[in-house]
TIVO-2410 file (N, C-alpha, C; in nm, 3 decimals):
# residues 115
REC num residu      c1      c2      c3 atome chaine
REC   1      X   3.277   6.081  -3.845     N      A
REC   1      X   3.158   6.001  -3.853    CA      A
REC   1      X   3.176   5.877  -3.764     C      A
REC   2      X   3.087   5.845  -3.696     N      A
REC   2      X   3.067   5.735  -3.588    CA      A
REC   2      X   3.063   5.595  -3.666     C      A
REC   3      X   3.096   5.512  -3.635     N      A
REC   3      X   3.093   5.344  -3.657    CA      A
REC   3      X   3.025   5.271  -3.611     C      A
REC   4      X   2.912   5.206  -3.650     N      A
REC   4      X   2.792   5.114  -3.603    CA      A
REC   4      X   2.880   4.988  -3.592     C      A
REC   5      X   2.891   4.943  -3.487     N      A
REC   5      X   2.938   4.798  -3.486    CA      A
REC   5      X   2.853   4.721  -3.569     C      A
REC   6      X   2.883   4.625  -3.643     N      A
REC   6      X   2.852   4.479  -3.724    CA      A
REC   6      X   2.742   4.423  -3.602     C      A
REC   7      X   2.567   4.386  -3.674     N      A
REC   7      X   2.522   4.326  -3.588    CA      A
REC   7      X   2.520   4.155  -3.635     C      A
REC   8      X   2.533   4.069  -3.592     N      A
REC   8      X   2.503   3.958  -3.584    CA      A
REC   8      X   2.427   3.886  -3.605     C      A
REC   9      X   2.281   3.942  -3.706     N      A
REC   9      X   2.161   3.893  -3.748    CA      A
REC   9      X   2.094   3.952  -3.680     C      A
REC  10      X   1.974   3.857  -3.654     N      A
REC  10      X   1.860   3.952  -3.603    CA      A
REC  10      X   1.844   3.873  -3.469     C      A
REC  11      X   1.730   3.895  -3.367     N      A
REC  11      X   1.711   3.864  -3.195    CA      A
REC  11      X   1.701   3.685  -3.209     C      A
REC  12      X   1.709   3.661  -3.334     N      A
REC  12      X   1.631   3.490  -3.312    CA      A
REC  12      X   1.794   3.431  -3.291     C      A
REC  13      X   1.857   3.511  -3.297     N      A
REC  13      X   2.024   3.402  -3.234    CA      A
REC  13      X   2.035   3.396  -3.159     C      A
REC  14      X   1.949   3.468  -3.074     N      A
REC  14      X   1.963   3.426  -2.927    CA      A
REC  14      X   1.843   3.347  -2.882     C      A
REC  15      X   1.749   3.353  -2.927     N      A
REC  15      X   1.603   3.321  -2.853    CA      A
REC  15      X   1.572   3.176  -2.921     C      A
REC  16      X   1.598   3.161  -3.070     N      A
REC  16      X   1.607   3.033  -3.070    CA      A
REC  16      X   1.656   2.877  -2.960     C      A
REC  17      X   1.761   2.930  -2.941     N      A
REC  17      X   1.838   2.833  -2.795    CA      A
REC  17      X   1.763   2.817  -2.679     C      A
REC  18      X   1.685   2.920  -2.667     N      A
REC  18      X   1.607   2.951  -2.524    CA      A
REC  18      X   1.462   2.852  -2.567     C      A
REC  19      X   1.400   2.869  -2.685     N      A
REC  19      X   1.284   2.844  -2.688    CA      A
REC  19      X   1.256   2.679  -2.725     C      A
REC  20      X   1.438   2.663  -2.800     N      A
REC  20      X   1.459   2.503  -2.821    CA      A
REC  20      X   1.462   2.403  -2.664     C      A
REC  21      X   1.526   2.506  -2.596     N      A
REC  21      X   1.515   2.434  -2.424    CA      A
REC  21      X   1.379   2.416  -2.353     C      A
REC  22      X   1.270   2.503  -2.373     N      A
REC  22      X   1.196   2.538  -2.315    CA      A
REC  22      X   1.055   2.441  -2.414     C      A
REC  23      X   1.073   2.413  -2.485     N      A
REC  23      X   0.967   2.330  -2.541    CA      A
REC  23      X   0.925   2.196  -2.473     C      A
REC  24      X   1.055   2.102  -2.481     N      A
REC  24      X   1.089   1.970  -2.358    CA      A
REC  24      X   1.013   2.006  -2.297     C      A
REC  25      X   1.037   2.088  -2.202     N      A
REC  25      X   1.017   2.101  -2.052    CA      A
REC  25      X   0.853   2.142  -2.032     C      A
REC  26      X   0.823   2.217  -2.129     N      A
REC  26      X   0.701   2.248  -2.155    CA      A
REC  26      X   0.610   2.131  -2.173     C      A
REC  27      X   0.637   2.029  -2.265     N      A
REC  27      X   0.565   1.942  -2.318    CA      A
REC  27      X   0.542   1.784  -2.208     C      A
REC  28      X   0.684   1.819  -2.134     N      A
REC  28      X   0.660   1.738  -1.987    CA      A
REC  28      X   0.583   1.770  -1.884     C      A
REC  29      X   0.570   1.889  -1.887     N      A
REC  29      X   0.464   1.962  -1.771    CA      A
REC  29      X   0.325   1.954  -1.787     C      A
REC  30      X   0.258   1.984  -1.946     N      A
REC  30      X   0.140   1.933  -1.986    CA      A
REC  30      X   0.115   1.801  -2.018     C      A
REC  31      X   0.203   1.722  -2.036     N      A
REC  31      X   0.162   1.562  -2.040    CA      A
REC  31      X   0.141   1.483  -1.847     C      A
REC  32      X   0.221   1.580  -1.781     N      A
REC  32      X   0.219   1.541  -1.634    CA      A
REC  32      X   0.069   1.592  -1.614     C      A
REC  33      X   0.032   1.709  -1.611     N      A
REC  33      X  -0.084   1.775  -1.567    CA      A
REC  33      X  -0.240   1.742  -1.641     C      A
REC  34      X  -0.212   1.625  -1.760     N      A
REC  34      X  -0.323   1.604  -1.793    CA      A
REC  34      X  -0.312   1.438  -1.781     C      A
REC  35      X  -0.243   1.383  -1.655     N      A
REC  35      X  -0.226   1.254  -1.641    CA      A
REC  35      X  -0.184   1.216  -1.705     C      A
REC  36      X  -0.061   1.254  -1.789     N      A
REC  36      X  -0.008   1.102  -1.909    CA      A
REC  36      X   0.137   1.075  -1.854     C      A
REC  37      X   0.185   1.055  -1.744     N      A
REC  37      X   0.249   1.001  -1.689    CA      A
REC  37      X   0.291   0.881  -1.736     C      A
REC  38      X   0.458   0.808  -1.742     N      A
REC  38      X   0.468   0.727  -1.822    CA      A
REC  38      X   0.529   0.658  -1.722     C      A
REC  39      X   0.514   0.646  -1.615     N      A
REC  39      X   0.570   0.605  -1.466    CA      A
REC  39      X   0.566   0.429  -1.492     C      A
REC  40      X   0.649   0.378  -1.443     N      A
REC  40      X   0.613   0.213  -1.431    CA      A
REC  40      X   0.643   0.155  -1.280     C      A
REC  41      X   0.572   0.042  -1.242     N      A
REC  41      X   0.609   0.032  -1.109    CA      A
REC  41      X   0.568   0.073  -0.989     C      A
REC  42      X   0.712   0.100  -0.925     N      A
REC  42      X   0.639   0.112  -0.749    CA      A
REC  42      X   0.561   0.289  -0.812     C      A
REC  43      X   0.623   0.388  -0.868     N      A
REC  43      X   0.562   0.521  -0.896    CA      A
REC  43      X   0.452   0.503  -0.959     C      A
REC  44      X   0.385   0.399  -1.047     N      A
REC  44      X   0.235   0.434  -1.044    CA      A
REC  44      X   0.181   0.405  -0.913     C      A
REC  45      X   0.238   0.267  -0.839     N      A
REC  45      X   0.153   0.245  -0.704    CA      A
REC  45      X   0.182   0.368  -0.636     C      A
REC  46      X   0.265   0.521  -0.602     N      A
REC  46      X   0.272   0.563  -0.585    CA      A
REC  46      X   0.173   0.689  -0.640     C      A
REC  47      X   0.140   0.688  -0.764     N      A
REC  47      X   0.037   0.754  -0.753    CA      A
REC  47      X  -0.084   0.717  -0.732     C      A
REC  48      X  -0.172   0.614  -0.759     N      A
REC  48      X  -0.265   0.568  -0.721    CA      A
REC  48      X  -0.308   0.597  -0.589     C      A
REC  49      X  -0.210   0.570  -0.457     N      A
REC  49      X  -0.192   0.588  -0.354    CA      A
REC  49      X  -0.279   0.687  -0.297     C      A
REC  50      X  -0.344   0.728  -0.206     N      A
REC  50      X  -0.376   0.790  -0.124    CA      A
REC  50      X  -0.343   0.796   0.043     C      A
REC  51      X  -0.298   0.746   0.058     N      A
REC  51      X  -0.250   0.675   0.227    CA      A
REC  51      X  -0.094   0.721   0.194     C      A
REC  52      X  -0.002   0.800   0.265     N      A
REC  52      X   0.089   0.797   0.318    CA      A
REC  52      X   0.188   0.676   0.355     C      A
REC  53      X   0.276   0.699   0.336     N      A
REC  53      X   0.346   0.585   0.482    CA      A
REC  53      X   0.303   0.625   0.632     C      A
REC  54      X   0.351   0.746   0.619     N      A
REC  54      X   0.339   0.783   0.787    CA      A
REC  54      X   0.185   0.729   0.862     C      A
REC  55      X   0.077   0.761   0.754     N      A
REC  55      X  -0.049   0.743   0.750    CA      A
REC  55      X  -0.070   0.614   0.797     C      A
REC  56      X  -0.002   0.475   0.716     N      A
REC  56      X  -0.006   0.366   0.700    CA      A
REC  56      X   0.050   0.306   0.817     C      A
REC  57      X   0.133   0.390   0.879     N      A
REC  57      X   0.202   0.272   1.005    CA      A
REC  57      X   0.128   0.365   1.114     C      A
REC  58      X   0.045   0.434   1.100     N      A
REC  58      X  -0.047   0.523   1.239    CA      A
REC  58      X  -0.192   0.419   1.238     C      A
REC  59      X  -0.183   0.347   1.101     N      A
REC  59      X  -0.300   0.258   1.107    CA      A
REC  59      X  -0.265   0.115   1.137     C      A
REC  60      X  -0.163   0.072   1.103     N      A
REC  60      X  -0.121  -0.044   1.152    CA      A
REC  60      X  -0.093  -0.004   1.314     C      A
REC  61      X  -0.016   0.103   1.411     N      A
REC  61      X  -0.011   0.087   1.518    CA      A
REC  61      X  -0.109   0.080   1.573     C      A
REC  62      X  -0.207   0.117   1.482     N      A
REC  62      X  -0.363   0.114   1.601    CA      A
REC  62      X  -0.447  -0.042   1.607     C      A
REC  63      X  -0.390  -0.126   1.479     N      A
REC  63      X  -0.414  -0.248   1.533    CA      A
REC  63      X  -0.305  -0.374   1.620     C      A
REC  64      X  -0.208  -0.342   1.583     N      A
REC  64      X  -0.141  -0.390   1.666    CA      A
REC  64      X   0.002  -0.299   1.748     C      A
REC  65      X   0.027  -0.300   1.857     N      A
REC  65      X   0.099  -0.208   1.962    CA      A
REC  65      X   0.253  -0.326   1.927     C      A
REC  66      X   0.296  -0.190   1.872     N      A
REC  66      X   0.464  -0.219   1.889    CA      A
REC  66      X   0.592  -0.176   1.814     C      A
REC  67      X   0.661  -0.195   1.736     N      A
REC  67      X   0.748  -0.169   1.698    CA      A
REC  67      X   0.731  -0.177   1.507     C      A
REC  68      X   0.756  -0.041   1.454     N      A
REC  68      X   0.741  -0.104   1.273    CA      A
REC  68      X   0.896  -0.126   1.234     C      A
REC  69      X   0.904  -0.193   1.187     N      A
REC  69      X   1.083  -0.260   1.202    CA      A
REC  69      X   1.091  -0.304   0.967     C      A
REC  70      X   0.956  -0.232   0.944     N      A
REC  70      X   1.004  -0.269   0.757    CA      A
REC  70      X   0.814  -0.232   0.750     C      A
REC  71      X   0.848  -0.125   0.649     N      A
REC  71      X   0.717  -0.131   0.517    CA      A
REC  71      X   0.772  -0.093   0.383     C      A
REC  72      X   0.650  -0.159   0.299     N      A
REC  72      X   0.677  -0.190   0.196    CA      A
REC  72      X   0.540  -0.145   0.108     C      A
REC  73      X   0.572  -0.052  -0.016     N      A
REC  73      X   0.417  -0.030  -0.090    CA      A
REC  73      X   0.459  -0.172  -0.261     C      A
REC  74      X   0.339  -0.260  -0.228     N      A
REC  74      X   0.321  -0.334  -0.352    CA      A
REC  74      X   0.219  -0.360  -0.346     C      A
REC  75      X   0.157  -0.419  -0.469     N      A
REC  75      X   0.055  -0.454  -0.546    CA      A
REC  75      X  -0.029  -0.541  -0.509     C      A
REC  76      X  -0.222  -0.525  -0.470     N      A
REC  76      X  -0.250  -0.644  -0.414    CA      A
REC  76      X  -0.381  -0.674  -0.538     C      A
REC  77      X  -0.364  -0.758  -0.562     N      A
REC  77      X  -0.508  -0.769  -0.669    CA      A
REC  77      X  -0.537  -0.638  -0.744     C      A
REC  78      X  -0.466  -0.582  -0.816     N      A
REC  78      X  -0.452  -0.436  -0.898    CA      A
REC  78      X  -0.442  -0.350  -0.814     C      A
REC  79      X  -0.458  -0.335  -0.674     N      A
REC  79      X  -0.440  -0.218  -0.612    CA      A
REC  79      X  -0.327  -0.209  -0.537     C      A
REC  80      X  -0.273  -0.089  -0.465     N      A
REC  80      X  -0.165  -0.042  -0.387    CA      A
REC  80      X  -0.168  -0.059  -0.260     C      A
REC  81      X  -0.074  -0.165  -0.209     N      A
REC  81      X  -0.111  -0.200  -0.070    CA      A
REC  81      X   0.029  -0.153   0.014     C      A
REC  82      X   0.020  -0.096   0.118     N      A
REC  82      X   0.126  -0.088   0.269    CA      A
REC  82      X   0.113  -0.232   0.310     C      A
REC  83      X   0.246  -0.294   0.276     N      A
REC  83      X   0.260  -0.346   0.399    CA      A
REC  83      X   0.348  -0.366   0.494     C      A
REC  84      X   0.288  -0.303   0.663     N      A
REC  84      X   0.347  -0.295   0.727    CA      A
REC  84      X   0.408  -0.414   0.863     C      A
REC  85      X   0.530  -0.409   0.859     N      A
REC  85      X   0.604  -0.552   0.949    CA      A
REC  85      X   0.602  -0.486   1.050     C      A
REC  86      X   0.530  -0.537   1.224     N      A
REC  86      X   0.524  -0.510   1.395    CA      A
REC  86      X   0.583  -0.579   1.438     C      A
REC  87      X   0.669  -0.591   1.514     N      A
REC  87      X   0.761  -0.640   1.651    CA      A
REC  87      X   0.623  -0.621   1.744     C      A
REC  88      X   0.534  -0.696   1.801     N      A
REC  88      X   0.483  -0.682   1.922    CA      A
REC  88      X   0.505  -0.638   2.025     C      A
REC  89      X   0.452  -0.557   2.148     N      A
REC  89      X   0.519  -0.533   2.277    CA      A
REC  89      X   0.547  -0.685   2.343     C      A
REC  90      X   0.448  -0.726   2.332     N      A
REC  90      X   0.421  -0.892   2.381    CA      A
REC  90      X   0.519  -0.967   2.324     C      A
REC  91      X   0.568  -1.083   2.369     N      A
REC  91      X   0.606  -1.194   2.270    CA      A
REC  91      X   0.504  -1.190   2.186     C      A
REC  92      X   0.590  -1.297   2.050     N      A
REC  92      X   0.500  -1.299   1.976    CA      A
REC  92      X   0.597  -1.321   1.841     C      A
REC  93      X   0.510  -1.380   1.710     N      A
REC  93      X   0.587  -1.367   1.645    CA      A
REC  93      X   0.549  -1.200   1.549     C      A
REC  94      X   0.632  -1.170   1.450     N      A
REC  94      X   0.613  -1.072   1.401    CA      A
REC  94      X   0.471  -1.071   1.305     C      A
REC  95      X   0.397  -0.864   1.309     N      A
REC  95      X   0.280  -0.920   1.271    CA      A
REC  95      X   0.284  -0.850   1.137     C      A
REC  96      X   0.224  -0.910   1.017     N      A
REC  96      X   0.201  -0.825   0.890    CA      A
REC  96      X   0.085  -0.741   0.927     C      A
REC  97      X   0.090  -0.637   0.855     N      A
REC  97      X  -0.061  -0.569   0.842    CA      A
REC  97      X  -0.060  -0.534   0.722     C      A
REC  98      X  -0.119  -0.576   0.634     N      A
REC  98      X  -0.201  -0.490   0.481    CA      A
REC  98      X  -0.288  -0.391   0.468     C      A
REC  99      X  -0.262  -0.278   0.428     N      A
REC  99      X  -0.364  -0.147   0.431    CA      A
REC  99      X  -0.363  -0.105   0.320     C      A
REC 100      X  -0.503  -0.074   0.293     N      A
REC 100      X  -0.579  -0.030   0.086    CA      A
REC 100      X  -0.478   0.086   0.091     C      A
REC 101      X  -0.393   0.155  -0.019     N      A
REC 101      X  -0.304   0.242  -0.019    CA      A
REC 101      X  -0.426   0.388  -0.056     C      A
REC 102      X  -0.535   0.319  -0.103     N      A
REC 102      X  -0.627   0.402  -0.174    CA      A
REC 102      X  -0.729   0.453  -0.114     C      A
REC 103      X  -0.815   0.348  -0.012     N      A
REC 103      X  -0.866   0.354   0.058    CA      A
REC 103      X  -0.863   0.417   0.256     C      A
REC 104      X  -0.752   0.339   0.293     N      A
REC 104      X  -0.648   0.342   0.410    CA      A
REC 104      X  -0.759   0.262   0.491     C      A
REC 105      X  -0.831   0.130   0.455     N      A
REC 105      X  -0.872   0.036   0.524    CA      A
REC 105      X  -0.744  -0.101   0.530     C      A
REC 106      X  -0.816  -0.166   0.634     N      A
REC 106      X  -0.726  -0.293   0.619    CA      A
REC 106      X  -0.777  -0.378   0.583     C      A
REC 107      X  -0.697  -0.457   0.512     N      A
REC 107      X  -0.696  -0.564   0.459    CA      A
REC 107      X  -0.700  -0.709   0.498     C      A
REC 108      X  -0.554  -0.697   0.563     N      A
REC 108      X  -0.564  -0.818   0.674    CA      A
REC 108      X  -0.439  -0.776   0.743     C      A
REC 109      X  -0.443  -0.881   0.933     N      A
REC 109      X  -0.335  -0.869   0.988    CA      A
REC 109      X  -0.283  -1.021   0.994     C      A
REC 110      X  -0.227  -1.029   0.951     N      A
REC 110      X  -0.113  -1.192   0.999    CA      A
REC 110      X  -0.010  -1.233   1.032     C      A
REC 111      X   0.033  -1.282   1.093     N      A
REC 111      X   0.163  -1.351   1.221    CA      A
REC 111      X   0.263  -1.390   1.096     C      A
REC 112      X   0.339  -1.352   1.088     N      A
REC 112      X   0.471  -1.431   1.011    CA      A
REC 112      X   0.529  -1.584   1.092     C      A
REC 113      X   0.545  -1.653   1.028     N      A
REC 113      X   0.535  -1.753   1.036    CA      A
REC 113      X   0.686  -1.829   0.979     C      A
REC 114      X   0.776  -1.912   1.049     N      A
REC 114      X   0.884  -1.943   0.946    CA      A
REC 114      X   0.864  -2.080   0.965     C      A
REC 115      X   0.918  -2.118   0.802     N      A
REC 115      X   0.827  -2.265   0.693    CA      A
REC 115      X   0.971  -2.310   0.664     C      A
***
């Protein structure tokens, strides 16, 4: 007569482990996908965002010609602003440019200035 090996309970000893992992991950994916993002910081200005970087310094080179040498995404009056630092071709001193992160208008361009 043949010998049934000893089983080990029933399928949930294994699938329990699987389905305890898989809940997390689950419950992060539908809180992401229905916006509940718990992001703080530069990653909400990052989502808000619509403008690129790359985007952002193709709009600053088109107002001023030269070199982007520093950008930076922060906060301007609740919204998400680029701002991007130009080395001029010209002398000159260095120029800011501010661009809507949301919009991809500008804001303003201004000369840095040392005080």
């Amino acid at each position: 007569m043949e010998q049934v090996p000893e089983q080990r309970g029933s399928n949930l000893y294994y699938t329990l482990p699987i389905i305890a992992a898989a809940v997390p991950i689950a419950y992060l994916l539908a809180r992401r996908a229905i916006g509940g993002c718990r992001c703080t910081g530069r990653h909400q200005l990052l989502h808000k965002s619509h403008l690129g970087m790359q985007d952002a310094i193709e709009v600053a080179l088109d107002l001023v010609s030269g070199t982007p040498i520093e950008i930076d995404l922060q906060e301007h009056h609740g919204r998400p602003v680029w701002e991007v630092e130009i080395v001029p071709e010209k002398s000159g001193p260095v120029r800011q440019v501010l661009i809507d992160a949301v919009e991809g208008s500008v804001i303003e361009v201004r000369a840095e200035t040392d005080v």
